[in-house]
N, C-alpha and C positions, 0 to 999 in steps of 0.2 A: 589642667594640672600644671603646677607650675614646675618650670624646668630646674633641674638639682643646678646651683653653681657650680664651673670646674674647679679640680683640685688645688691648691696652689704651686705654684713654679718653687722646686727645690732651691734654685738660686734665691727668689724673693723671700722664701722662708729663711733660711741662711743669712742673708743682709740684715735683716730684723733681728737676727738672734745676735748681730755684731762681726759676722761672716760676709763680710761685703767684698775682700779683695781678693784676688785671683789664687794667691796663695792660700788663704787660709782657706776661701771658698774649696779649693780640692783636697787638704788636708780634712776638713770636716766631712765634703761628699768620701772618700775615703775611707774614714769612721763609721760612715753609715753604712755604707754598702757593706764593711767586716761584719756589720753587726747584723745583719740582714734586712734592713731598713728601707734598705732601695737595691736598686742593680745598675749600671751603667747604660742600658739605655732608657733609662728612666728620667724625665724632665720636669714630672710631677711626683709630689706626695699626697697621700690621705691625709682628711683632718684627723684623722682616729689617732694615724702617727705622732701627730704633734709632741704631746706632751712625754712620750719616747726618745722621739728627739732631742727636746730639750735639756734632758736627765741623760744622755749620754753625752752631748756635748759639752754641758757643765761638767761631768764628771773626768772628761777626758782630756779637757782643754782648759788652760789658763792665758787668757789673751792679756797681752803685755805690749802697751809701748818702748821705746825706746829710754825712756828713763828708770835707770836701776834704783830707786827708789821704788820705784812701781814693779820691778823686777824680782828684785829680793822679798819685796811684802808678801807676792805671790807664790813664791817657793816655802814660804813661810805656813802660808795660809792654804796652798792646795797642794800638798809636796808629793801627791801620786797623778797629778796630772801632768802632763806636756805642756812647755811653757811656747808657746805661738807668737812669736812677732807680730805686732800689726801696725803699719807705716799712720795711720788714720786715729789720732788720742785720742777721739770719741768712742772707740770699738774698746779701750781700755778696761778691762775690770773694776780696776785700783781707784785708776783718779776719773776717769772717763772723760779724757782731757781739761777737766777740773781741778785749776790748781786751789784756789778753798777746799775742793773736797779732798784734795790727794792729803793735802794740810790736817784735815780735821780726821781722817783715816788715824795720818802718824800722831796729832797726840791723843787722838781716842786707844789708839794702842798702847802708847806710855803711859798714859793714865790707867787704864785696864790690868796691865801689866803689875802697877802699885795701889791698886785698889782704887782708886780715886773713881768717884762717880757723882759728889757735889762739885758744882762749878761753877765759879760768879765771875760775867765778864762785867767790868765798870765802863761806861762810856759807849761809843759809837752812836752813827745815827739810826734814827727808826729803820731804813732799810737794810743796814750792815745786820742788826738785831734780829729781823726779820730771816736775815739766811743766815745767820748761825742757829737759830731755831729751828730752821731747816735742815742744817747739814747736823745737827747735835746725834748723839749714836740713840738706840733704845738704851734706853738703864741710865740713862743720864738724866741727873734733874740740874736744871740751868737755871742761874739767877741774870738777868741781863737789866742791868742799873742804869738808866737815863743819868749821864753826866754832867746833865745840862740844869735837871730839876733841883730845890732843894731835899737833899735827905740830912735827917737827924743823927747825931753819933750814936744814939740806943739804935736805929736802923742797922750803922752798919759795921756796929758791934757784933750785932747777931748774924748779919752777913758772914764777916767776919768768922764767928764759932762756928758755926754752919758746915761753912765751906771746907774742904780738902784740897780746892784749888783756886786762887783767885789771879783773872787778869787783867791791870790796871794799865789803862789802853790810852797813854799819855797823847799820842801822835793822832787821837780823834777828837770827837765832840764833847770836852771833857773840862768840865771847870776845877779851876786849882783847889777850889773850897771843897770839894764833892773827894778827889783824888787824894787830900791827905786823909780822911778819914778813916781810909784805907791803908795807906803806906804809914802817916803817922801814929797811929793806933797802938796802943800796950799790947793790945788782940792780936796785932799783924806779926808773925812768923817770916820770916825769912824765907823758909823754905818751901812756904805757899804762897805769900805774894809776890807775885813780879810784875815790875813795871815793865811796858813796851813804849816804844818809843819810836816803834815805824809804821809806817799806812799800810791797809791792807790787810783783806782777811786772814789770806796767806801767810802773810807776814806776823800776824797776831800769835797765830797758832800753831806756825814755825818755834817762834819764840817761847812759847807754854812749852814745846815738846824740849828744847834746846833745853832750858832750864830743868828739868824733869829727868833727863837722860844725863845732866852733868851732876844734879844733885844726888844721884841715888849709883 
């Protein structure tokens, strides 16, 4: 008969959950123990517990870096939890030491905020394209336009109509023929196209949100 696995080590469960440093690690054993979960001389949990665990820690804690951008978003977004320092921006909720995703958090916010849920970025190369496909929210439909190919003015006209937000991403892989079509366009609005003109995803969609929080 084969022998049961032990249980796992309350600290190993904790690191995994984002509970990796001393502080937070006793702030969380803490929580557990109120909640009747464990007791202090306990060094192991049950798998049964697990998913207990996890639904009070989420509910009780908001793990936050040192960047009040990631600070505020949380108070925002979990405003009956306790907000937790944690020295380690990987343990972060927000950004998870990801500045593209802290980036694409804030303008999927500002967008959210004004309904916007079309969105055409012009340019960048294959693998920039690749992780904004990745970092994109649910409920977003992305157009992500090779800059480099030729497209037709009927293309991106209707791009153009389409979209609620367009970002025309000078500072990449973006040819000047492709990039007026956009910005010179009778179609093109002011108030949805913006040009970018700095590298970096980051930087992309700093600038969508910038524009977005000054135009409205």
């Amino acid at each position: 008969m084969a022998r049961r696995a032990p249980d796992p080590e309350i600290t190993q469960v904790l690191g995994e959950l984002g509970f990796g440093e001393q502080s937070a690690q006793r702030a969380a054993r803490s929580a557990l123990e109120k909640a009747g979960l464990t007791h202090a001389r306990k060094t192991r949990i049950s798998e049964e517990k697990l998913p207990k665990v996890r639904a009070l820690l989420d509910a009780t804690f908001a793990r936050a870096c040192a960047d009040e951008v990631c600070r505020s978003a949380l108070r925002r977004q979990k405003p009956g939890s306790e907000l937790l320092a944690v020295i380690e921006p990987r343990a972060c909720e927000y950004c998870g030491g990801s500045d593209n995703r802290k980036a694409m958090r804030r303008l999927a916010a500002a967008c959210d905020h004004r309904g916007i849920s079309r969105v055409v970025v012009v340019g960048g190369s294959p693998s920039v394209r690749d992780e904004l496909e990745h970092l994109k929210p649910d409920g977003w439909q992305l157009r992500l336009i090779d800059g480099t190919e030729r497209r037709t003015q009927d293309k991106a006209k209707a791009d153009l109509e389409w979209a609620q937000l367009v970002l025309v991403w000078g500072a990449s892989e973006l040819d000047h023929k492709v990039s007026r079509l956009y910005t010179d366009s009778p179609s093109a609005s002011r108030r949805k196209v913006v040009t970018i003109a700095r590298r970096g995803i980051a930087a992309l969609l700093n600038a969508g949100a910038d524009h977005l929080e000054r135009a409205h």
